[in-house]
N, C-alpha and C positions, 0 to 999 in steps of 0.2 A: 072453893068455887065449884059448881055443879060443872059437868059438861054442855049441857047447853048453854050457860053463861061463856065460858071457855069461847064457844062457835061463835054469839055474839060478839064477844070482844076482838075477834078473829076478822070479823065483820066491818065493822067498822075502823079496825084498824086498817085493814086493807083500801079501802076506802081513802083514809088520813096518806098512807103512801101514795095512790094516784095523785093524791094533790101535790105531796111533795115535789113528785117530777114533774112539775109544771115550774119549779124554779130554775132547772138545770140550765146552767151555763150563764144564767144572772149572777145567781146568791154568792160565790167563792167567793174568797176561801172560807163564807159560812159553810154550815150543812145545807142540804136539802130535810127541809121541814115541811109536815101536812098536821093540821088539828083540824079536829073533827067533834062539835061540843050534840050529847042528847040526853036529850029527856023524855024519860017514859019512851025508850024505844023507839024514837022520831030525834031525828038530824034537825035540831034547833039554827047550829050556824056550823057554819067553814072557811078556812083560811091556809094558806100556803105563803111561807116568806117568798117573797116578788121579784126582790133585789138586794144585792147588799150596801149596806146603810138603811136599809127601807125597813118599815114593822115587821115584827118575826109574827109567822102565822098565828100561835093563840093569841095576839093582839088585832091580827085581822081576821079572827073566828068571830071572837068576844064580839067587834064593831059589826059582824053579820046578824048576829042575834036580835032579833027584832024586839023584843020583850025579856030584858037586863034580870026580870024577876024572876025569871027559870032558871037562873044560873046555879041560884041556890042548889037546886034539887039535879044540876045535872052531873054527869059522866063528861069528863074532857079525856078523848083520844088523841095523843100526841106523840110524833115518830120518834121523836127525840127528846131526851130529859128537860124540861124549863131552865132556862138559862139563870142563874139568881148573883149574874155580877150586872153592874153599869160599863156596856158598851157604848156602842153606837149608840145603843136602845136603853131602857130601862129593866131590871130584869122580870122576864115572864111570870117568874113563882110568885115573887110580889103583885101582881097580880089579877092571877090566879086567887090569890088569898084572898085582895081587896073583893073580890067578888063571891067569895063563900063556895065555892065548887064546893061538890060535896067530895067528888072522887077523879082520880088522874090515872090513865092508864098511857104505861109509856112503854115503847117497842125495844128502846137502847137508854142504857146511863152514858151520859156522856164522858168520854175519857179524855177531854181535853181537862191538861190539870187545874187552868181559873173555872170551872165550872164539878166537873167528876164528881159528882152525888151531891151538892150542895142545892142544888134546889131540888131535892127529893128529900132532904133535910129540912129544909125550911119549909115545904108542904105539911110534911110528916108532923114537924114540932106543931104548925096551926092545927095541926086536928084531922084535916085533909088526909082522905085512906088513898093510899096510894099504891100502885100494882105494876110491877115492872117488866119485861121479857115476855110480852106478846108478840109475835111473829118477830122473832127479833133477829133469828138469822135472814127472812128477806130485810131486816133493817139494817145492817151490818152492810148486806151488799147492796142497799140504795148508797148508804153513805159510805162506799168502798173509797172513795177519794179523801174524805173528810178524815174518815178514820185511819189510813193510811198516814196521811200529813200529819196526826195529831202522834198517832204512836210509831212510826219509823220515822217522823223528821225527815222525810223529803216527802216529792210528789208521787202519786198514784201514774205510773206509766205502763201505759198502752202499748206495744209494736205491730204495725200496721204493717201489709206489704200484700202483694198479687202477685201470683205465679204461674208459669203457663202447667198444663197436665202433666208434661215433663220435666217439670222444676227446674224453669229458668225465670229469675226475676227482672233480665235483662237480656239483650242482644250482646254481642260482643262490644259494639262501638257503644255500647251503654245507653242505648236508644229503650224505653221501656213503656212507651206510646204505641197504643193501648193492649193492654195485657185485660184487665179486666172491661166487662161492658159497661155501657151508660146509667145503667140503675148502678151498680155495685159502685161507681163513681160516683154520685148522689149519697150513696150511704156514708162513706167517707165524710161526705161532706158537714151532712149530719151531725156524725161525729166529731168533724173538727166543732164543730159551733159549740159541743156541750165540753169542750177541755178548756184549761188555758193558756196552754201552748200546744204547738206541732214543732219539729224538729227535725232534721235532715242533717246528712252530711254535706260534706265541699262537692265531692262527683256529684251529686242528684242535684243543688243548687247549681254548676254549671252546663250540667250535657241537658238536665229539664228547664232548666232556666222558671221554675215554678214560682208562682203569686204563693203559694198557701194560705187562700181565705176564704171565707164562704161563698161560693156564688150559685150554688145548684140547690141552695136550703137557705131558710131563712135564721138570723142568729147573728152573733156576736165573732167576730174573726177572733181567733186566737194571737197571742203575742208569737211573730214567729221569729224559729231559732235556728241556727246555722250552727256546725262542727267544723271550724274551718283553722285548724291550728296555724299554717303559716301563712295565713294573710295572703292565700293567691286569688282569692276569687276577681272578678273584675268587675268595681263599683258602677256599673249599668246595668247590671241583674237586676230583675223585679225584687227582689226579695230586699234589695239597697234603695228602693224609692221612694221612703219617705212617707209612704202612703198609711203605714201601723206600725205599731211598735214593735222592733227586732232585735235579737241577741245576738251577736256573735263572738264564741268560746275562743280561743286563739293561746298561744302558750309565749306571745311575743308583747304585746301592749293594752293600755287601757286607752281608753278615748272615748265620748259622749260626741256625738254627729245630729244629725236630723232624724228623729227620731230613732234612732241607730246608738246601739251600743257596743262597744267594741269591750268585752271582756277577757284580762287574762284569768288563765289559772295554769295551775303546777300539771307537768306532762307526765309524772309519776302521778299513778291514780284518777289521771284526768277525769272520768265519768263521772268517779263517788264527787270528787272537787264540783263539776258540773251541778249535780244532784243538789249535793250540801247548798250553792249559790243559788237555783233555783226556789230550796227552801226558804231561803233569806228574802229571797225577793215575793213570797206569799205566792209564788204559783204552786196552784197544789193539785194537778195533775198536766201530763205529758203526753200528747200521740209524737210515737216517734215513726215516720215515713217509709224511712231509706238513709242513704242505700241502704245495697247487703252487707259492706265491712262497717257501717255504723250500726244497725241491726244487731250486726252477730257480737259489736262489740257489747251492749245493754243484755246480752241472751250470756256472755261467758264471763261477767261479773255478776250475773246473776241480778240484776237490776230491773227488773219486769217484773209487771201484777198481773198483764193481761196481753194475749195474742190474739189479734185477726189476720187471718191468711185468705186471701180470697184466692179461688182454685178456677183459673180461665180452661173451656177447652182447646186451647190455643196449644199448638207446640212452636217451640223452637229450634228441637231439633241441638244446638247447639248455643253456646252465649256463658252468660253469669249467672253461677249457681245460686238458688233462695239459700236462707239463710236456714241452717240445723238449729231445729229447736225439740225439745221432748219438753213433755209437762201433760196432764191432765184434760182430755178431751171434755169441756163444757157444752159443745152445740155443735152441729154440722147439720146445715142449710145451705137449701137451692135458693138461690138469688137470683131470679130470671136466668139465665144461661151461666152461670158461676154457682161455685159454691163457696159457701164461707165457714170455716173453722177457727172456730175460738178454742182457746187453751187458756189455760190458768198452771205457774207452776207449783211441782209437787211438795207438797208439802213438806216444811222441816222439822 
């Protein structure tokens, strides 16, 4: 392939990713998906999966395409491999075929194992030239959630938390109203809509008494989770109202309530147990909150994919320490009057 083909494909596939993230926070625990079908160097159609159970994008490109007889002749860009089992859906590589593509350019194989090269197989066997690993490390981290779920078997977890200049995440009475400003509180928000859960401990469920669900951004509330081993919290917290679906971890009983789940697991290993259960239950990513002894516990099992630290110019002078994290400096932004620090850890 020439280099300016290369840049083309480069193109267009970029392109196919913006569509993708126009599913986040619907599609889970699909992928985020964008196709992008041309011919002769013009964008015939596009499609992005919507929601899950609903069309995967190259079936809502295809229905873009105004005239079915260019399909022969075109190029489909697609962020992720064609799917070639019966799901919810029918599978995409099929077609793909039924329609003569000529060629498929895809950014990642999928490594989930009902799927992991099997419809790059069955394109390939039709005839269909096919071209893999275009921009495929921005694909890897569109689908950091997906691809997490599929090859470590649990969730893609986030650790959230604001800290004043002086590095305290809290007050002594464990007051932590407002550390960060009004925007940086918006972006949170944000990001709960695109996970699908948030999670706290017992302290930050009782001293914040927090809803955790979207209300400064528009989106889907997350299923929210509670770390409350021995069952003290007191069933009038927002987080017990019945109002979204809720977890809570405990090392004493099971029990199903209004829409409330009361979950044990074993207090040797509790997190990985945790983790493992959230696997089971298809949530396949986690922002965890607070506090800072829930925090530091996902940070000293090493159970993190991703840190945002928002940095207030606030002091406090004295209170509860943030939590020690090291890893991989990703970004540091001004947030209107905050900054924000992302981390990734160090590689093993």
């Amino acid at each position: 392939m020439t280099k300016h083909d290369h840049h083309v494909d480069e193109f267009f596939m970029q392109r196919a990713m913006e569509l993708a993230l126009l599913g986040i926070g619907y599609v889970s625990p699909n992928p985020l998906v964008g196709c992008v079908i041309v011919s002769e160097g013009k964008i015939i159609g596009e499609g992005w999966h919507q929601k899950y159970g609903g069309p995967h994008a190259e079936v809502n490109a295809i229905r873009s395409v105004a005239d079915k007889g260019q399909l022969e002749k075109s190029t489909v860009y697609v962020t992720l491999e064609p799917c070639s089992h019966f799901g919810k859906t029918p599978p995409c590589a099929d077609l793909l075929i039924e329609h003569k593509v000529r060629k498929v350019i895809v950014a990642n194989v999928d490594t989930n194992p009902v799927v992991n090269s099997g419809g790059l197989h069955k394109l390939r066997t039709a005839g269909t030239e096919v071209i893999t690993g275009i921009l495929d490390k921005q694909g890897r981290d569109l689908n950091k959630r997906f691809f997490t779920f599929v090859e470590k078997r649990r969730p893609y977890i986030t650790l959230k938390w604001a800290e004043t200049a002086d590095g305290f995440i809290a007050r002594r009475n464990f007051d932590s109203k407002w550390i960060s400003d009004e925007f940086s509180r918006q972006l949170v928000h944000k990001r709960r809509s695109e996970e699908d859960a948030v999670l706290i401990g017992m302290r930050t469920a009782q001293h914040d008494n927090p809803e955790l669900t979207v209300r400064d951004w528009s989106g889907r509330n997350p299923v929210r989770i509670v770390v409350d081993r021995f069952l003290r919290l007191n069933d009038r917290i927002k987080l017990f109202d019945g109002s979204q679906k809720t977890i809570c971890y405990n090392v004493l009983k099971h029990e199903e309530l209004n829409n409330l789940s009361l979950v044990r697991i074993d207090e040797e290993d509790f997190l990985t147990h945790l983790v493992h259960d959230l696997y089971r239950r298809n949530i396949q990513s986690v922002l965890v909150e607070g506090g800072a002894q829930t925090l530091q516990g996902f940070i000293q099992a090493g159970l993190w994919d991703e840190a945002c630290v928002f940095i207030s110019p606030q002091r406090f002078d004295d209170g509860i320490r943030a939590p020690e994290i090291s890893g991989v400096l990703v970004t540091y932004d001004k947030v209107q009057n905050d900054w924000l620090k992302v981390l990734k850890p160090v590689a093993r």
